[in-house]
Each structure stands twice: as structure tokens, then as C-alpha cells.
C-alpha positions as CSV (number, residue, x, y, z in Angstrom):
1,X,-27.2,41.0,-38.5
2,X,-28.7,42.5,-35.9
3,X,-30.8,44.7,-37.0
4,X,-32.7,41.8,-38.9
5,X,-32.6,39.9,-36.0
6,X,-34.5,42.9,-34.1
7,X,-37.0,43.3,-36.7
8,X,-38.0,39.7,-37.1
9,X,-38.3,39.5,-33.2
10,X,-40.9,42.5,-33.3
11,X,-43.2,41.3,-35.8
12,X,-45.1,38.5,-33.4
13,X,-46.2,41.5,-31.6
14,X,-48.0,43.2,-34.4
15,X,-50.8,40.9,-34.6
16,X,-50.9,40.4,-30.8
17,X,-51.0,44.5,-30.5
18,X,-53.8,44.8,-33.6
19,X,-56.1,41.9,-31.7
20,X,-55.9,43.9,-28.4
21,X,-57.2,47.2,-30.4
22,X,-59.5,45.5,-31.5
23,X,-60.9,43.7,-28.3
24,X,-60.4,47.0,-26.7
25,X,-62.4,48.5,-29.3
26,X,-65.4,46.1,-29.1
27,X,-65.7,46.7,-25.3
28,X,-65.2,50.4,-25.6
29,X,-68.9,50.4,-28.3
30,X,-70.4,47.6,-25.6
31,X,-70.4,50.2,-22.9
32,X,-71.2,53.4,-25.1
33,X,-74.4,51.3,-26.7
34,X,-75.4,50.4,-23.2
35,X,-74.7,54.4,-21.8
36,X,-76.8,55.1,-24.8
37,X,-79.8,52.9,-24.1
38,X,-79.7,53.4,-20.4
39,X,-81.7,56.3,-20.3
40,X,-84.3,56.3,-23.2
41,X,-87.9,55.4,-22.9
42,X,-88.3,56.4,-19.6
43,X,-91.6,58.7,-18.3
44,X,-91.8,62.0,-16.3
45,X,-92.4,60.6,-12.7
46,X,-93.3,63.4,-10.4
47,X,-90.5,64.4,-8.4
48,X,-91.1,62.5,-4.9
49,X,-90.7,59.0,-5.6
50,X,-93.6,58.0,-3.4
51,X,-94.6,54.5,-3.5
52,X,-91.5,52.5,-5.8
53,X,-91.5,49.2,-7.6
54,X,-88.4,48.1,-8.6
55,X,-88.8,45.2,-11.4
56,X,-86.5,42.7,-12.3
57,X,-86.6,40.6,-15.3
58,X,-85.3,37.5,-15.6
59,X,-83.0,35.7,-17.5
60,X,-82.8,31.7,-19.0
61,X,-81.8,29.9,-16.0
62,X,-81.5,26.2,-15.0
63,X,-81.2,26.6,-11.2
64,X,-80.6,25.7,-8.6
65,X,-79.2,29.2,-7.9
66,X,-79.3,32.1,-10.2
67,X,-76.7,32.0,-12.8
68,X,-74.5,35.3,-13.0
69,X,-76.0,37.4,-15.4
70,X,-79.7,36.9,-12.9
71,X,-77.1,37.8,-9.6
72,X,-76.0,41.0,-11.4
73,X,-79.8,42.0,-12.2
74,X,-80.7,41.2,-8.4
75,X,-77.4,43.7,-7.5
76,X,-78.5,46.1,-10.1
77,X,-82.3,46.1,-8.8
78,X,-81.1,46.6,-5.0
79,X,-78.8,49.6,-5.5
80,X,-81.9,51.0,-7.9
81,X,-83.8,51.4,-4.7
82,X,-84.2,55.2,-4.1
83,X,-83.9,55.9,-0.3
84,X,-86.5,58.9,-0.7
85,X,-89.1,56.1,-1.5
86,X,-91.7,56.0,1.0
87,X,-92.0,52.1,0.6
88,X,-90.5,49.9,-2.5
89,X,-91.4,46.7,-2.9
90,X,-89.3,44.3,-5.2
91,X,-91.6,42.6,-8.0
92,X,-89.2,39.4,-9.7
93,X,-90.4,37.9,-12.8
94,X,-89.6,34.8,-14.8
95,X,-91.1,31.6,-14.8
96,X,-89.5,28.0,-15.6
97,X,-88.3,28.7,-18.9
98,X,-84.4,27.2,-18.3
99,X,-85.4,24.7,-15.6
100,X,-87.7,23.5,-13.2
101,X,-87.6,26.6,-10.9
102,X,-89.4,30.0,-11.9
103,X,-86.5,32.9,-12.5
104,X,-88.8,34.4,-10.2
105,X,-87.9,31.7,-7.6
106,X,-84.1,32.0,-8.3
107,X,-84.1,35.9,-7.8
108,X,-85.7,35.6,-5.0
109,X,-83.2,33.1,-3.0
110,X,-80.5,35.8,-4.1
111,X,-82.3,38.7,-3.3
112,X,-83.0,37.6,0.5
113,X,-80.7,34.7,1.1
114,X,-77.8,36.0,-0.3
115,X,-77.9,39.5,-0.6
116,X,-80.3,40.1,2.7
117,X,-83.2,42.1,1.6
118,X,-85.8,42.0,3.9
119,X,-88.2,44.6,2.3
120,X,-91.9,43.4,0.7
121,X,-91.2,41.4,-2.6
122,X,-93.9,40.3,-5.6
123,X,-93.2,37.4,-7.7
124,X,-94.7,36.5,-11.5
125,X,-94.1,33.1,-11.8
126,X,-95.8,32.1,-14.8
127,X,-93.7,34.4,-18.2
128,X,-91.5,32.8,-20.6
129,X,-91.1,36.1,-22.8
130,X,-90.1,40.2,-22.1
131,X,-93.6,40.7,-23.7
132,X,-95.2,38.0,-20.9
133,X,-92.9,39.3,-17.7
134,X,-94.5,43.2,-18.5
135,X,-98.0,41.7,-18.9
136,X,-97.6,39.5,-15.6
137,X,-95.8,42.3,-13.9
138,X,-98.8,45.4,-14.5
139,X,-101.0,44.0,-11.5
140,X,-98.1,44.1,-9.0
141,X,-96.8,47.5,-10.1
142,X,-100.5,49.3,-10.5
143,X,-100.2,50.9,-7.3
144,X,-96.5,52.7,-7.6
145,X,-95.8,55.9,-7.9
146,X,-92.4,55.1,-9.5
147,X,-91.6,52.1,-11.4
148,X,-87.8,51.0,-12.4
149,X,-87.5,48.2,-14.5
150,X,-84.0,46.4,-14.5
151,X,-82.1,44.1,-16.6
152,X,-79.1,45.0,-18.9
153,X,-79.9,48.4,-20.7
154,X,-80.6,47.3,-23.7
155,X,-83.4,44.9,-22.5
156,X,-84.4,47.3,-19.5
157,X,-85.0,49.6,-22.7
158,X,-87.2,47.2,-24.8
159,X,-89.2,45.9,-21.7
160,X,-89.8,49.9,-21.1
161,X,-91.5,50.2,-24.8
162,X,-93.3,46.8,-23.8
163,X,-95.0,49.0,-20.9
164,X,-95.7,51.5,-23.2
165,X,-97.7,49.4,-25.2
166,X,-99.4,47.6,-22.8
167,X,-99.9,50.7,-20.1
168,X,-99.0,54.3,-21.4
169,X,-100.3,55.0,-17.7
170,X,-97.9,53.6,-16.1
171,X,-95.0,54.2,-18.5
172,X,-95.3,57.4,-17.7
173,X,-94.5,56.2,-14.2
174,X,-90.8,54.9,-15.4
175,X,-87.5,56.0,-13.7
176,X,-83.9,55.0,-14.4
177,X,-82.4,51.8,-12.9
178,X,-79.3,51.6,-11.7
179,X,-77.9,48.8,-14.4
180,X,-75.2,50.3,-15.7
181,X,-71.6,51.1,-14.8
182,X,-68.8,51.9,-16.6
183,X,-66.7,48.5,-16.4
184,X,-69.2,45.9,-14.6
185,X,-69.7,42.9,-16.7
186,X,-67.9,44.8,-20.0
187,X,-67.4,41.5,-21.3
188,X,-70.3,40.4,-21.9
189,X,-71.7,44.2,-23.2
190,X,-70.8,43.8,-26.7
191,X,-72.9,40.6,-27.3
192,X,-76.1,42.2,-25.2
193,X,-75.4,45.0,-27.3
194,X,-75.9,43.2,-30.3
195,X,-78.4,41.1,-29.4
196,X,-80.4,44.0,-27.9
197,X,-80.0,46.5,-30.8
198,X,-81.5,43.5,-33.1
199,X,-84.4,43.3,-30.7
200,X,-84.7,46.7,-30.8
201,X,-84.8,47.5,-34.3
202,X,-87.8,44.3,-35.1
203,X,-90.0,47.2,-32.3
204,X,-89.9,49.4,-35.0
């Protein structure tokens, strides 16, 4: 009987086994779609960074401090800072599209209150879309040599085409961000991923 016994006892973990495949699965494609799209539509900036503008979009947010997926664009944006920049200034965009304080507003309080940077920052106060935050964001970045946009790839990526059709100037100007790692925020890569590779697609 105890062989039976055995094989009974074992099959509970068949299903439990085949769901962690899967899960495992879905957050291997999240980071490959995301290693994929980190790179693509950037310029040729000329090899000294020069003058750097590092651009952060924002995300929904009802305040009164930045919500988590905002906090890990404000980290993403401050390691993006290249220390061969002559001067970078830190340009935040959002308005009040989840609450009564801009994005803009809510980056900001991270940025210097709770991640301490002290260097120049720009904010565009007024956006409710990607297509809005490039538009409000080309006066503040005009003058930079290199420009890094950051968000999660996939959105970095579509705001990058954004510039391209608003500014082919300075799209050419475009650098990688430093948004992703292998293993930061992998749970929530597969939905950006599909979210993002829907958004991308309608560019076409």
C-alpha cells in the first residue's frame, strides 16, 4: 500500500511545481523584453558627455509622496548621472494627473529630500501624457549636450521616439539610462512589458 500512498502524496506538488514554471517563466520574458528595449532608439552623442540632462517621467500619482514605481525612476535617474558630465541638471516632469500635486512636485521631494541631490533641477509641471512631458520637457533640455530620458524601458523607449518626432535635433542627443537591472522590480516587468509593447506597436 505504500507505494499508492507515495504517489497520491506527490501529486499536490505537480500543479504547485507547473505554476512556479510558469511564474518563473513570465519574469524570465519581463526582464528579456525590458534588456531588449533598453537600448533602442537612442542617438549618436559625441563622445564627451558635456553638458547632461537627465529626464524623468512621471508616473499616475496621488501624493503626498511618490509612490514606488516614481521612487525607482528618481533611483534610476540619479545613478544615470555620468560623472564625466561637465554639469547635469535633473529636469522632472508630470503634472497633477493622480492628485493635487504635480509628479513633478513628488520627484522632486524624493530626489532632494530623500535621496539628497543637491545638483540644479528643472521641473514641467503642467503634462498629463508621454506625448505632453516630451513637448514640456524640449525647452529645459535645448541646451545639453547629452540627454537621458528615464522611466521603465519600455516607456523610456516610446518617450525616445516621442523626441524623435517632436526634435530629431535633439534625439540625436539621446544616451542610455540607467533603468534597468537584472532583478529590480521583476515583478512588475511583465505587466510594463505588456503594457509597453501595446504602446509600442499603436507608434507604428
Amino acid at each position: 500500500m505504500s507505494a499508492p500512498t507515495d504517489a497520491l502524496a506527490r501529486r499536490p506538488a505537480l500543479p504547485a511545481l507547473l505554476a512556479l514554471v510558469a511564474m518563473v517563466g513570465v519574469l524570465a520574458w519581463g526582464e528579456v523584453v525590458h534588456a531588449r528595449s533598453h537600448r533602442r532608439g537612442l542617438g549618436s552623442p559625441p563622445a564627451r558627455v558635456g553638458q547632461e540632462a537627465v529626464v524623468v517621467l512621471g508616473f499616475r500619482d496621488r501624493g503626498p509622496r511618490a509612490n514606488a514605481l516614481n521612487r525607482y525612476r528618481v533611483r534610476a535617474a540619479l545613478r544615470s548621472v555620468s560623472p564625466e558630465a561637465e554639469s547635469t541638471v535633473l529636469v522632472l516632469c508630470g503634472g497633477s494627473v493622480g492628485g493635487d500635486v504635480p509628479e513633478a512636485e513628488l520627484l522632486r521631494a524624493h530626489a532632494v529630500d530623500d535621496l539628497g541631490w543637491t545638483g540644479p533641477v528643472r521641473l514641467e509641471t503642467e503634462s498629463t501624457t508621454t506625448w505632453e512631458n516630451i513637448r514640456g520637457a524640449v525647452p529645459l533640455i535645448e541646451g545639453a549636450d547629452t540627454i537621458r530620458l528615464v522611466s521603465n524601458s519600455l516607456h523610456a523607449e516610446k518617450a525616445r521616439a516621442y523626441l524623435r518626432r517632436q526634435r530629431p535635433d535633439l534625439a540625436a542627443r539621446l544616451a542610455p539610462a540607467d533603468e534597468h537591472r537584472l532583478g529590480e522590480i521583476t515583478w512588475l516587468k511583465p505587466v510594463l512589458a505588456a503594457v509597453g509593447l501595446r504602446k509600442l506597436r499603436a507608434l507604428r
